[in-house]
C-alpha positions in Angstrom: 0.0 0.0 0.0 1.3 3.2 -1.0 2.4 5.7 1.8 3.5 9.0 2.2 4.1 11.9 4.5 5.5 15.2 4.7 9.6 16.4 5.4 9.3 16.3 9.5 7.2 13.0 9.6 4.8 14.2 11.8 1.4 14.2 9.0 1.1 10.6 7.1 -1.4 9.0 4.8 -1.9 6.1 2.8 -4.1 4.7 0.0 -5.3 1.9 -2.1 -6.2 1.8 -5.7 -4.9 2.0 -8.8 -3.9 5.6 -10.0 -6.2 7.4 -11.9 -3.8 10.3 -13.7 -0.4 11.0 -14.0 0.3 15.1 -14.5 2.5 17.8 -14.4 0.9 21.0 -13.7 2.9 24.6 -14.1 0.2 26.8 -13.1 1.1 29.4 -10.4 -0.5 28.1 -7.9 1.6 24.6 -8.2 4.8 27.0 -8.6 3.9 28.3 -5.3 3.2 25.6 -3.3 6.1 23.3 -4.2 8.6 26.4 -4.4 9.7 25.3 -8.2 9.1 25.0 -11.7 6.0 22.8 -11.5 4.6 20.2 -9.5 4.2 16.1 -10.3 0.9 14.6 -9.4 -0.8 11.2 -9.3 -4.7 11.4 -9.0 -5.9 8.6 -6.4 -9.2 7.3 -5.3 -10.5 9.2 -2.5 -12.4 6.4 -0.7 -9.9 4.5 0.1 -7.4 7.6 1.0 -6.4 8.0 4.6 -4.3 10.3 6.7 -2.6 7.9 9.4 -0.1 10.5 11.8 -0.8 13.9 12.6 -3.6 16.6 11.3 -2.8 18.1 8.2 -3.8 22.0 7.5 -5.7 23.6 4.8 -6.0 26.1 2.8 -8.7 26.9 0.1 -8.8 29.0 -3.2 -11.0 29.6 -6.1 -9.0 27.4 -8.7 -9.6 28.8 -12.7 -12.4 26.6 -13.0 -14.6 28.8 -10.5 -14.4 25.6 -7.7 -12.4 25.7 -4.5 -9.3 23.3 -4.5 -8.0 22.6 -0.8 -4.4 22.3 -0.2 -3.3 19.7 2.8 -0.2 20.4 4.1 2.0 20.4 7.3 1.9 23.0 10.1 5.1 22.6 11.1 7.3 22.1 7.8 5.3 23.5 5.7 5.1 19.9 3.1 2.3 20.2 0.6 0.9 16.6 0.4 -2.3 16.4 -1.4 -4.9 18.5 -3.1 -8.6 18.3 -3.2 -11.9 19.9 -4.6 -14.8 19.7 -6.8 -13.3 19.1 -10.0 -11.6 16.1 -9.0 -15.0 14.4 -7.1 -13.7 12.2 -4.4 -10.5 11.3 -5.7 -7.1 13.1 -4.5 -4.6 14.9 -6.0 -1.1 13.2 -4.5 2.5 15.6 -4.9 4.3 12.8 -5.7 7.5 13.7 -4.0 5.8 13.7 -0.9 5.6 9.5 -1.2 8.1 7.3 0.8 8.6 4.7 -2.1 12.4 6.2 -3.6 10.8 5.0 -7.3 7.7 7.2 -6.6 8.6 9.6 -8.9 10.4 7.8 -11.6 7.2 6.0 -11.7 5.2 8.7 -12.1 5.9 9.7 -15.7 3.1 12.4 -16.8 0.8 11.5 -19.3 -0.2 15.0 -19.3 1.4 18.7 -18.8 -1.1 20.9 -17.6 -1.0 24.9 -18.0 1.8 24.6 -20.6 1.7 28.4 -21.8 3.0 29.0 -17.9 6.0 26.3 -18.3 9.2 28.2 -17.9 11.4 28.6 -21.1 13.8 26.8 -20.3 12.0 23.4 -19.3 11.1 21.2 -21.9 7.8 19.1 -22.5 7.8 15.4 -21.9 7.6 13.5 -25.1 4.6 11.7 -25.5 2.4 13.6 -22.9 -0.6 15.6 -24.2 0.3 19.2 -23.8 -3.0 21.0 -22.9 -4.0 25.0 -22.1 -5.4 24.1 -19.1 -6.8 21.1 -16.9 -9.7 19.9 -18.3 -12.4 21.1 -16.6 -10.0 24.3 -15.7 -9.3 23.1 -12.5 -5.8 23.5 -11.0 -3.7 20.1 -9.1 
């Protein structure tokens, strides 16, 4: 089963179920949150989704597509773990460096880029992933 947690340890989660999307996303918001170029996501089921150590924090926004998008991270180091929200129904939105497994993020080769007109210049597309506008839906990971 799949595990993850944030840099001091102290908020962990875990879930079942096969992954649903593969994405990089270089809107803002994901250059905010991870303090880089773009952020790497896995979309999970939500159902079977559950945090296991600490309470993580939230913070909510009005994503492009008019719907809120929550943010989970740590209080205390800050670690963005997993985004949720309307557009994405029950399933989360994982930040794939934030999973123990060392091959997490190998494994995790985008089928999609997401906001590419906001990809910095000098970071180049991943061959053979759809390059799209926007999220479908215009919803933000």
């Amino acid at each position: 089963m799949p595990a993850g947690g944030c840099f001091c340890e102290k908020v962990q989660y875990k879930y079942e179920g096969e992954i649903q999307g593969k994405a990089l996303c270089h809107c803002r918001d994901c250059q905010k949150i991870t303090g880089s170029t773009y952020s790497t996501n896995i979309i999970v089921p939500g159902d079977k989704f559950e945090v296991t150590k600490g309470s993580p924090k939230t913070i909510s926004k009005k994503a492009d597509s008019g719907n809120q998008i929550t943010s989970h991270f740590c209080g205390d180091c800050g670690s963005t773990l997993w985004r949720d929200g309307a557009s994405f129904g029950e399933s989360k939105v994982i930040k794939v460096g934030s999973l123990d497994d060392t091959k997490a993020l190998e494994d995790a080769k985008p089928a999609i880029e997401l906001y590419v007109p906001e990809r910095i210049s000098w970071v180049s597309g991943i061959q053979g992933a759809s390059q799209l506008k926007e999220m479908p839906g215009s919803a933000e990971v």
